[in-house]
C-alpha positions as CSV (number, residue, x, y, z in Angstrom):
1,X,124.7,221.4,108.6
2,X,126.6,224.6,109.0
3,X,125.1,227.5,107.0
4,X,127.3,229.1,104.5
5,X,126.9,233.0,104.2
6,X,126.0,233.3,100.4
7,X,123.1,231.1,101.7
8,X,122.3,233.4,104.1
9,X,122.3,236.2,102.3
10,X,120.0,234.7,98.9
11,X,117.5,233.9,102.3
12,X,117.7,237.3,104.0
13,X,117.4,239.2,100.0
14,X,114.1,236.9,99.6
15,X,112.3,237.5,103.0
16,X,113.5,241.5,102.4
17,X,111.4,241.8,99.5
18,X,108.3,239.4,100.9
19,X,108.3,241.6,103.4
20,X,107.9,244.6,102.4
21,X,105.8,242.8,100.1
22,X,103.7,242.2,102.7
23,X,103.9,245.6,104.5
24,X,102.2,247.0,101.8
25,X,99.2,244.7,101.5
26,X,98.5,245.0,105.1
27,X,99.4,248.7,105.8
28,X,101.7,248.2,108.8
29,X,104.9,249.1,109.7
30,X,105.9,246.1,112.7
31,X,106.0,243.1,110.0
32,X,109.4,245.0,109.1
33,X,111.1,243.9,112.6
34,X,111.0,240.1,111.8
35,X,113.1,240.5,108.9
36,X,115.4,242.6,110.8
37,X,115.1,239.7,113.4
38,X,115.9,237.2,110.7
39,X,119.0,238.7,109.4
40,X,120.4,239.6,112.5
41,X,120.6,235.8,113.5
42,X,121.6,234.1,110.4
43,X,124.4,237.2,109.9
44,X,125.9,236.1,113.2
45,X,125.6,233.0,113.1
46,X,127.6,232.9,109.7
47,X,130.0,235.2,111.3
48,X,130.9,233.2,113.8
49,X,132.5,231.1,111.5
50,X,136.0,231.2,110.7
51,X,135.9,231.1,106.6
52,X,136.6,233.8,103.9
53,X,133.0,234.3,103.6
54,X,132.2,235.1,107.3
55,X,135.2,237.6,107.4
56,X,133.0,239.7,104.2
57,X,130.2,239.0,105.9
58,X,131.3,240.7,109.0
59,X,132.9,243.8,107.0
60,X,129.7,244.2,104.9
61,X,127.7,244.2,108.3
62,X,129.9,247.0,110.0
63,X,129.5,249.0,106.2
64,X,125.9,248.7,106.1
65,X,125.6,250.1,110.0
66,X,128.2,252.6,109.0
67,X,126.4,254.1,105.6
68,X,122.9,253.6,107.1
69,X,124.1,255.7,110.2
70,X,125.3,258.4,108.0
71,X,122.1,258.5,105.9
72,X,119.6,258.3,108.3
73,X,120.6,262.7,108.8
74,X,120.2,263.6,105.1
75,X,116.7,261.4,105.1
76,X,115.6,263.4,107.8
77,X,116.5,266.9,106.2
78,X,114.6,265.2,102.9
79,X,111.8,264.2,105.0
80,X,111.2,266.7,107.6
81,X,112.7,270.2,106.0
82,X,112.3,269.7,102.0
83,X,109.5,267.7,102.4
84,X,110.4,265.5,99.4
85,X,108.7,262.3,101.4
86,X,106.1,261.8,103.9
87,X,106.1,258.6,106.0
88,X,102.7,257.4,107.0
89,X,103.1,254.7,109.8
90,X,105.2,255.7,112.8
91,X,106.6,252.7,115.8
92,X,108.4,253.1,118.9
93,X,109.3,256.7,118.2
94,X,106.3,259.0,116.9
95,X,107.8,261.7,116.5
96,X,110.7,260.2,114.7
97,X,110.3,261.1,110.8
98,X,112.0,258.0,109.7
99,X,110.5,254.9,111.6
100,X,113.0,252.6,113.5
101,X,112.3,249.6,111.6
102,X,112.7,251.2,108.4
103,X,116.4,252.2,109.4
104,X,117.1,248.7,110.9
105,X,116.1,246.9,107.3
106,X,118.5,249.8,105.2
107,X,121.0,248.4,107.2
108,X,120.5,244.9,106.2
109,X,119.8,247.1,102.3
110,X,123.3,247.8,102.7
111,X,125.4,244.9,104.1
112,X,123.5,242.9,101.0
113,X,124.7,245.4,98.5
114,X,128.3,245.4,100.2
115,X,128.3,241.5,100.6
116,X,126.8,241.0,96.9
117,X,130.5,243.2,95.4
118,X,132.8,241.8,97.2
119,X,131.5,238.5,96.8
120,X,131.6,239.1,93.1
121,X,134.6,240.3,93.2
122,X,136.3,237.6,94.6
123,X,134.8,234.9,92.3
124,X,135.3,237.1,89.2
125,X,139.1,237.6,90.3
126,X,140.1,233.9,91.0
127,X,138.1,233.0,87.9
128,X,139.3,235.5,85.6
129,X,142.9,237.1,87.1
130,X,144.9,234.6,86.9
131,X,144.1,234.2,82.7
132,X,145.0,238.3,82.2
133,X,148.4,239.1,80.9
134,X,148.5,241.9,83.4
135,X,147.0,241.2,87.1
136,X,146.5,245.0,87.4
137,X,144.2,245.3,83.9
138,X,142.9,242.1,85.6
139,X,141.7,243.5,89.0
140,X,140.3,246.9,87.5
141,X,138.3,244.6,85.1
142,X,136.7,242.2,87.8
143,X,135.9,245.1,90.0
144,X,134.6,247.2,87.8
145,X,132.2,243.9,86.7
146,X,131.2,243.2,90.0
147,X,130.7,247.1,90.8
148,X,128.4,246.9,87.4
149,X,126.3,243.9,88.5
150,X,125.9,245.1,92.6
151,X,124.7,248.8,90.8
152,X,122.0,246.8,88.9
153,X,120.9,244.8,91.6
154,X,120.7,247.8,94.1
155,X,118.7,249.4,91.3
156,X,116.2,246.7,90.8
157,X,115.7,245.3,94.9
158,X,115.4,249.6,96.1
159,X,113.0,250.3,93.2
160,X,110.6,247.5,94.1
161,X,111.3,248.3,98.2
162,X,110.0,252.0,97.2
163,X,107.4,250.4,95.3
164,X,106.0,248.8,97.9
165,X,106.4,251.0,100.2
166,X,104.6,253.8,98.3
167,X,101.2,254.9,99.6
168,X,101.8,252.5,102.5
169,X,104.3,253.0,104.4
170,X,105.8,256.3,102.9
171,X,104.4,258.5,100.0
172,X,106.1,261.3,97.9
173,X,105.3,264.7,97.8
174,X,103.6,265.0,94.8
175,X,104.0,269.1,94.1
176,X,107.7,268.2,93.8
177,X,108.2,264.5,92.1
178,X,104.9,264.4,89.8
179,X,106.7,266.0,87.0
180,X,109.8,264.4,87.5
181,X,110.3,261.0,85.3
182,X,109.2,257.8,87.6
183,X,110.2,254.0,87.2
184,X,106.3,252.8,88.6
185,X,106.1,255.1,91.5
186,X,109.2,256.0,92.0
187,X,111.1,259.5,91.0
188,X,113.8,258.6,88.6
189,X,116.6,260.1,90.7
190,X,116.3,257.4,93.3
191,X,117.3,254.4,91.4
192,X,119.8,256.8,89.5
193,X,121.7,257.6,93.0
194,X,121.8,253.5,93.7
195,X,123.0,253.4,90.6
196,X,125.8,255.7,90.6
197,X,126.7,255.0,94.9
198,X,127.1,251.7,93.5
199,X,129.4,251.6,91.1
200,X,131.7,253.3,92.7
201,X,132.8,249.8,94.8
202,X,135.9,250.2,93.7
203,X,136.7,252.6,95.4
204,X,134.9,252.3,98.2
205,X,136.2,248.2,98.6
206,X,139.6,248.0,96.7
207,X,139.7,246.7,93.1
208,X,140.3,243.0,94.5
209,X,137.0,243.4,97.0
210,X,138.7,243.9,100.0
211,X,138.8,247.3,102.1
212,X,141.2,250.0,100.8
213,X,144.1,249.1,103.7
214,X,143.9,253.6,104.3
215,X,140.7,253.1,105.5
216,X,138.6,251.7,108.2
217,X,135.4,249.6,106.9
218,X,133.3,252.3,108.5
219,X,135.3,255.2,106.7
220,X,133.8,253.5,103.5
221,X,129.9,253.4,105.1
222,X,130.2,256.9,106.0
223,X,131.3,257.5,102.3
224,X,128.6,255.6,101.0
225,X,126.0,257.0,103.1
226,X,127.8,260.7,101.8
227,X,127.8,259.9,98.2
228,X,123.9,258.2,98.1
229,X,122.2,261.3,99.8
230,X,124.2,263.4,98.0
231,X,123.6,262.0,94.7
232,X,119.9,261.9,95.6
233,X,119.6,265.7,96.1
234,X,121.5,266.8,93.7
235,X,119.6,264.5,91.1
236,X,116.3,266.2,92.6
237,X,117.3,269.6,92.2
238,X,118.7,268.5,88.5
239,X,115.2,266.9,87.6
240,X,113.4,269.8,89.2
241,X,115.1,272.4,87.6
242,X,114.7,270.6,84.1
243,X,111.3,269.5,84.4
């Protein structure tokens, strides 16, 4: 039976979480490459096929490589020159600050979180559009929902990746954060960034959950990559002033 790719993706959100789940219980970083593994082949797989979801599939996967390529700089300035994180487990690359198979399984982070809006989007546009007296008040209205409900799932799936992460894999610099509100263990700012990189779909996607036609899919991950470490510093430096 051929699998669909909202199956795919409710499987590759669930062994995401178990495993990091699992990387913090046992204190290694290598359990993260199966789920990278995982995704990889049920993503193509669904690709291949020659549906409406595989084509949102495919443009979330290229946006997730896109914004995870563009981040990976402004982790490495908040790692290795502001020292806001330390990452304890190092594997192919020890001298890399932020370990290979913790890149490879943002990317995956970030097709979800591109696959979840547009997805939404779609259903909440040929569920909802067609009842609007005005298509446009229509579109802005799904999008913005769909936006709202991507935001709050980013929010909650990063906040309990960083939490199981914490002390394990990674651990914050506690002459810098420890002041600074925390959901669990993690500064407040993080989930606030998610939050805000998130709703700003719209833009990023189009209003009807397809890619602005002005810009490549990638354009958009390098945005999103721009905004989310941009929104993460600046919500340090506004905590750490204030605290």
């Amino acid at each position: 039976m051929r699998i669909k790719a909202d199956t795919a993706v409710f499987i590759v959100t669930g062994t995401t979480l178990l495993t990091f789940f699992i990387a913090s219980r046992i204190g290694t970083i290598w359990v993260l490459y199966p789920n990278v593994l995982i995704a990889t082949v049920l993503f193509l797989y669904c690709i291949w096929q020659t549906d409406e979801d595989a084509v949102l599939l495919s443009r979330s996967s290229i946006f997730g490589i896109a914004t995870t390529l563009t981040y990976v700089p402004i982790d490495w300035l908040f790692s290795r020159k502001v020292h806001l994180i330390f990452y304890l487990r190092s594997d192919f690359l020890a001298d890399q600050t932020t370990p290979i198979g913790l890149i490879l399984n943002w990317v995956v982070f970030a097709t979800l979180s591109a696959y979840c809006y547009q997805r939404l989007a779609t259903i909440f546009r040929t569920r909802f559009v067609s009842e609007s007296g005005s298509p446009r008040i229509g579109f802005i209205g799904t999008a913005m929902l769909a936006a709202g409900i991507t935001s709050i799932v980013a929010v909650i799936g990063s906040t309990l990746i960083y939490e199981f992460g914490a002390s394990y894999l990674w651990t914050w610099n506690a002459t810098q954060v420890d002041l600074i509100p925390h959901i669990a263990s993690v500064p407040v700012f993080m989930p606030i960034s998610f939050l805000l990189t998130f709703l700003l779909c719209p833009y990023l996607f189009g209003v009807d959950g397809s890619f602005l036609r002005e810009q490549h899919v990638g354009v958009a991950g390098i945005r999103c990559g721009i905004f989310m470490g941009a929104l993460q510093f600046f919500g340090f430096l506004l905590f750490y002033v204030w605290k």
